[in-house]
C-alpha positions in Angstrom: 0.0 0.0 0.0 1.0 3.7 -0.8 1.9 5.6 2.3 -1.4 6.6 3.4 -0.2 9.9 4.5 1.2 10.7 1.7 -2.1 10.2 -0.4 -3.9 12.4 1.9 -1.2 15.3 1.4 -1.7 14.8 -2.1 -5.3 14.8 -1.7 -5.7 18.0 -0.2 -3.2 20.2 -2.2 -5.2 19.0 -5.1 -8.2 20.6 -3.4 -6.4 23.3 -2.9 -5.6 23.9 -6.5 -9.9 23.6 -7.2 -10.1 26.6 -5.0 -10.5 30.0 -7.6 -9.6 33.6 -6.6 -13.1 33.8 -4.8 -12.9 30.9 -3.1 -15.6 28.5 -5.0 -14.2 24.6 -6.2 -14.0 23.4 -9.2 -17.3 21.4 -8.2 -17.4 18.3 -10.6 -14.8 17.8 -13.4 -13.5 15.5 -15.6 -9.8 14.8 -14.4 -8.1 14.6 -17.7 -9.2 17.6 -19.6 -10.4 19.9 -16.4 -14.3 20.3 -18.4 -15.9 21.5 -15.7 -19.7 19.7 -15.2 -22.6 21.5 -14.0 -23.7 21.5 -10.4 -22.5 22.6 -6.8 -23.3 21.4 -3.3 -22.8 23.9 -0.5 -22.4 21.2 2.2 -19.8 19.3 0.3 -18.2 23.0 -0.1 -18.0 23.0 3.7 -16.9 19.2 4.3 -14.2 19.8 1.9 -12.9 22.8 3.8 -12.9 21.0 7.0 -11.1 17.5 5.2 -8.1 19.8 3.4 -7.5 21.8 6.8 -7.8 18.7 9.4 -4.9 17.3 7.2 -3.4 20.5 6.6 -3.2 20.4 10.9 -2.0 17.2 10.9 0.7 16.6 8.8 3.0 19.8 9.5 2.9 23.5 7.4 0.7 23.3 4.3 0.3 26.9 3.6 -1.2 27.0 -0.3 -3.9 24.1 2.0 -4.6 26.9 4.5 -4.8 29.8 1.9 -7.5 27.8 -0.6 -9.3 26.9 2.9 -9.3 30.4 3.8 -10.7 31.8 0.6 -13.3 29.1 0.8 -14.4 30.4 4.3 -14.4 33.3 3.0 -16.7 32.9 -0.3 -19.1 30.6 2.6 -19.7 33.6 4.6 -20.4 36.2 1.6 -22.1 33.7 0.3 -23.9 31.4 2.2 -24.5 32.2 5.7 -27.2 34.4 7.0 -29.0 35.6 10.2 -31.5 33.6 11.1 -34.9 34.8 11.9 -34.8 37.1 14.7 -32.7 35.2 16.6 -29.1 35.6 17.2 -28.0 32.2 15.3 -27.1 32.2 12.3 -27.5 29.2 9.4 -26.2 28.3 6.0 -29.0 28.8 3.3 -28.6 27.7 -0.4 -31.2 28.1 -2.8 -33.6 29.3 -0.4 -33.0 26.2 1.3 -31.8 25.5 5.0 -29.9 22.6 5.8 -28.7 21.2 9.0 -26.2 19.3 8.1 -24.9 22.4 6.4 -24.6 24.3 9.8 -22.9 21.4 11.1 -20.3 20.7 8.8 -20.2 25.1 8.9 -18.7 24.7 12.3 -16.3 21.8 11.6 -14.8 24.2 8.6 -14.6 27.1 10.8 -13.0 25.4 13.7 -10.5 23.6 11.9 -9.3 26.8 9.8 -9.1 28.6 13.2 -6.6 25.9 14.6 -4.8 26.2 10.8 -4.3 29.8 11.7 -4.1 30.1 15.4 -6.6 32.8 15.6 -10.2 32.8 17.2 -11.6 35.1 14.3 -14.3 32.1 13.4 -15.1 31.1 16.8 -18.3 33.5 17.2 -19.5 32.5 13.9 -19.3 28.8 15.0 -21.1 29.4 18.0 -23.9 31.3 16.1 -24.3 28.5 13.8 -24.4 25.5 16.2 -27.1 28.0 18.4 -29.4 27.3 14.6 -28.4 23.8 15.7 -30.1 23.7 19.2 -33.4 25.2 17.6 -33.6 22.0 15.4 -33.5 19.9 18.2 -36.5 17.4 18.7 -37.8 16.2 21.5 -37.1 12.4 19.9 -33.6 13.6 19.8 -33.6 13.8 16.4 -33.5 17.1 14.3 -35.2 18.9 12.0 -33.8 18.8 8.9 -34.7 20.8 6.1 -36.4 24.3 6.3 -37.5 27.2 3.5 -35.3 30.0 4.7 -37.8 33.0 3.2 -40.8 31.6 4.4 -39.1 29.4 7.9 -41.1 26.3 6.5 -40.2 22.8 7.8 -39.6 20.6 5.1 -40.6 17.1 4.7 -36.5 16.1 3.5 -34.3 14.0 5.6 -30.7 13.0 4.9 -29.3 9.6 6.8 -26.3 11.9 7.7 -27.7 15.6 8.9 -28.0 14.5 12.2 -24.7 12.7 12.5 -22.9 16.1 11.3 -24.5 18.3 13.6 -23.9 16.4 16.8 -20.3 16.5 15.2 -20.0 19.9 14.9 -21.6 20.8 18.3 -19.4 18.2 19.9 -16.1 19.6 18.1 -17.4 23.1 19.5 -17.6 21.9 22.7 -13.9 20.2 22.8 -12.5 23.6 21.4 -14.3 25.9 23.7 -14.9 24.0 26.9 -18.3 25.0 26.7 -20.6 22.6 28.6 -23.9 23.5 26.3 -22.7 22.0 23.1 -22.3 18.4 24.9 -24.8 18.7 27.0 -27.8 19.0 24.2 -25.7 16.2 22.0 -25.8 13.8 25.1 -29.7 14.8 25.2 -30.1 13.7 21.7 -27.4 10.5 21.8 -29.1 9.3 25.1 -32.8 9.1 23.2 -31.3 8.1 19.6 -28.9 5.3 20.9 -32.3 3.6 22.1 -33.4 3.6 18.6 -29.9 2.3 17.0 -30.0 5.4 15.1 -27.5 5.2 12.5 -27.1 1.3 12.7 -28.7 0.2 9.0 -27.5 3.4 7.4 -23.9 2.4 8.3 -23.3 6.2 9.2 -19.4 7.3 9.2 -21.0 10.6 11.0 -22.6 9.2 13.8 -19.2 7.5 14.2 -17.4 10.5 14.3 -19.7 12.3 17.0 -19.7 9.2 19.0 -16.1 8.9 19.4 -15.7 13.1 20.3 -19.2 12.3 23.1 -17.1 9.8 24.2 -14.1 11.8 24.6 -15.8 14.4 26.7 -18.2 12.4 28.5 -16.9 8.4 28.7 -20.5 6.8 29.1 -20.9 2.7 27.8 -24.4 3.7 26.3 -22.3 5.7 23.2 -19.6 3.1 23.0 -22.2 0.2 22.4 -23.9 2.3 20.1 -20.7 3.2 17.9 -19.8 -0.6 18.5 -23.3 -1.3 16.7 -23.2 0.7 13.8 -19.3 -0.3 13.1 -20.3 -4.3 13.7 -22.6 -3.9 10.5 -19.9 -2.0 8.7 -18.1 -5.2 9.2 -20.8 -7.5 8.8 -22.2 -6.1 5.6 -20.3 -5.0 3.4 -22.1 -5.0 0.5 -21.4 -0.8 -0.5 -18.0 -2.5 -2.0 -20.1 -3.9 -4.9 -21.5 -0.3 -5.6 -17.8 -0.2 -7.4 -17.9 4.0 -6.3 -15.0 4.8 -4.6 -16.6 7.4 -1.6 -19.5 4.6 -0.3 -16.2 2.8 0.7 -14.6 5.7 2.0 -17.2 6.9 4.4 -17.0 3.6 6.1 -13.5 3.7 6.3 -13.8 6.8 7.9 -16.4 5.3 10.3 -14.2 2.7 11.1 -11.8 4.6 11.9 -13.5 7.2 14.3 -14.7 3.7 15.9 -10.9 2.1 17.0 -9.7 5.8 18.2 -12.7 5.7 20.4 -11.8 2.1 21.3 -8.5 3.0 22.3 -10.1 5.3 25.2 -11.6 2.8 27.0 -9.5 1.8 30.0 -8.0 -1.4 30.3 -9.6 -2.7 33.4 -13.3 -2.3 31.4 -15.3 -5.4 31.5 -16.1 -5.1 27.8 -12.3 -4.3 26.9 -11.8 -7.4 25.1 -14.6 -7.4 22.8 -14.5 -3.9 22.3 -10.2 -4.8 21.1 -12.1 -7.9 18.7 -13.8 -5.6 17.2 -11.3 -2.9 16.8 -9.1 -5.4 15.1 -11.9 -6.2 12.7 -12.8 -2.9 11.8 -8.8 -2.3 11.2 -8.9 -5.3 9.1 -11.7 -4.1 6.9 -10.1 0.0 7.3 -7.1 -2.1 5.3 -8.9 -4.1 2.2 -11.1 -0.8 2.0 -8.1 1.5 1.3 -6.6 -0.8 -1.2 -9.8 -0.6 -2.9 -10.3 3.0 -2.5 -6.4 3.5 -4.3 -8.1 1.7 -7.5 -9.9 4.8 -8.0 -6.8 7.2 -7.7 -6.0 9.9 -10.4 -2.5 10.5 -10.5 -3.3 14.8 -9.8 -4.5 13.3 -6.4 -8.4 13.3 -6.6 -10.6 10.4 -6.5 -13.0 9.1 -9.4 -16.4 8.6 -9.5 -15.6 5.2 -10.0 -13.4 3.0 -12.7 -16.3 2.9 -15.3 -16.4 7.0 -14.3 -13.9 9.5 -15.2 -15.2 11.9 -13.0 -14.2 14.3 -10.1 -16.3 15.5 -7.6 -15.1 17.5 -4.4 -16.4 14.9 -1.9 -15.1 12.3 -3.3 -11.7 13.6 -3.0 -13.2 14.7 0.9 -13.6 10.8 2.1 -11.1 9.3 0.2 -8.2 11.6 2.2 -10.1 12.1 5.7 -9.9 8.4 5.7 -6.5 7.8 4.5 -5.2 10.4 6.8 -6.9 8.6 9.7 -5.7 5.1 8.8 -1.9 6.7 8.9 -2.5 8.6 12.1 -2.8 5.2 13.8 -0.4 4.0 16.1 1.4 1.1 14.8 0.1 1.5 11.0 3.8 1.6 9.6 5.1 -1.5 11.4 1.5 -3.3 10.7 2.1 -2.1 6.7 6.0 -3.6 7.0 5.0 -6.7 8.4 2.0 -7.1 6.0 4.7 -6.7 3.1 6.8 -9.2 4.7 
């Protein structure tokens, strides 16, 4: 296997080459003669923001990552983000349209281009955007999803993922602030949605990632069972490999991977330790023939296709594919695994 790494660098300064002068992506493209395709997606806008930076943070200085990200923050405000009613929240409306998984991958953009730069200059925003958050919440836990932002109509739409990204973003808000609010309405929703294996079926990479920040900031065996649920029929199902599209795969790498850091907080003398380790080990297993599957659909400038009957780029799929190679290579232990693997 390539270092994975080294395909997440790669990964993101390609992103940061899709980012114009204003600070809009080349959306959708074809990879070998840059036609550009009709179409844009303000949420992937955001996601991809958050993916370049986070490995922009991890890796060491990437500073033509930080720029693009920064122009894209930019062009998001301008934009795409708007006062809220008469509250003091603000939300991120596109097309007349209000999404919440919007707001939540908002914050995750914001925060992680704050850390890029060592400034607080996106904080407030973040805070505004997560309060739209807390008016969506349900008493079910859940969230509204979807809402007409001229007329404040609630929308009949739901995504399997909305909910996932905004307990992900109010959780990454609270672990950057200290603020107790953020975690304390997340562990509100997790407590009622865990009940209901929300998340489970639709083998959600985002629920994954909030449960392993809750988990961080308040240890509780209800959210470990529940991440250990939805990862168990990542493993146990894989049947997304036969889509043959490269970001299906990716997501649950990504999953997975949120799922063994979060295994790797659970102290020793735990009950459940050992099955939680099984399934850790399982979930690495898969993380591994996943990546080698995901490098099939690898263009050489460092995007991702579509898939191999595909030539075609789309932000996103560049998003999963290195957020999930950058985590498999953040584990402890991947090099020596990869050597003796080769051996």
């Amino acid at each position: 296997m390539q270092d994975p790494v080294q395909v997440a660098i790669e990964g993101a300064q390609c992103m940061a080459r899709l980012v114009d002068r204003r600070g809009k992506f080349l959306y959708r493209y074809d990879p070998d003669t840059r036609a550009p395709a009709k179409g844009y997606n303000i949420l992937r806008h955001c996601g991809s923001i958050w993916a370049m930076t986070e490995v922009a943070n991890s890796v060491g200085p990437l500073p033509e990552v930080v720029e693009a990200a920064r122009r894209a923050v930019d062009w998001l405000i301008d934009k795409h983000i708007r006062p809220y009613r008469s509250t003091v929240t603000q939300c991120v409306v596109a097309a007349d349209n209000v999404k919440l998984g919007g707001n939540g991958l908002a914050i995750l953009a914001l925060l992680e281009l704050a850390k890029a730069t060592g400034t607080d200059e996106h904080i407030g925003l973040a805070r505004e955007l997560a309060g739209y958050v807390l008016l969506q919440q349900r008493p079910d836990g859940d969230f509204h999803h979807k809402r007409r932002f001229s007329t404040d109509e609630l929308l009949k739409f739901r995504s399997d993922y909305y909910t996932g990204e905004a307990l992900f973003g109010l959780l990454r808000l609270s672990a950057v602030t200290g603020e107790g609010r953020w975690v304390e309405a997340s562990e509100t929703s997790e407590q009622l949605l865990a009940r209901q294996d929300y998340g489970v079926p639709q083998q959600s990479h985002w629920m994954l990632y909030a449960l392993e920040q809750l988990h961080a900031l308040r240890p509780n065996a209800l959210y470990r069972n529940h991440a250990r649920a939805i990862a168990d029929n990542i493993v146990q199902l894989p049947g997304y490999r036969a889509e043959g599209r490269s970001t299906p795969i990716a997501c649950r790498s990504e999953g997975l991977l949120a799922f063994i850091r979060l295994c790797t907080a659970i102290p020793a003398d735990e009950a459940e330790r050992p099955a939680f380790d099984r399934a850790a080990m399982a979930s690495r297993e898969t993380v591994h023939d996943n990546l080698e599957l995901q490098l099939t659909y690898r263009h050489p400038e460092g995007s991702f296709l579509h898939s191999r009957e595909r030539n075609q780029v789309q932000i996103d799929y560049i998003q999963h594919n290195i957020s999930s190679f950058l985590g498999y290579g953040r584990l402890a232990g991947t090099r020596r695994m990869l050597a003796s693997q080769a051996v």
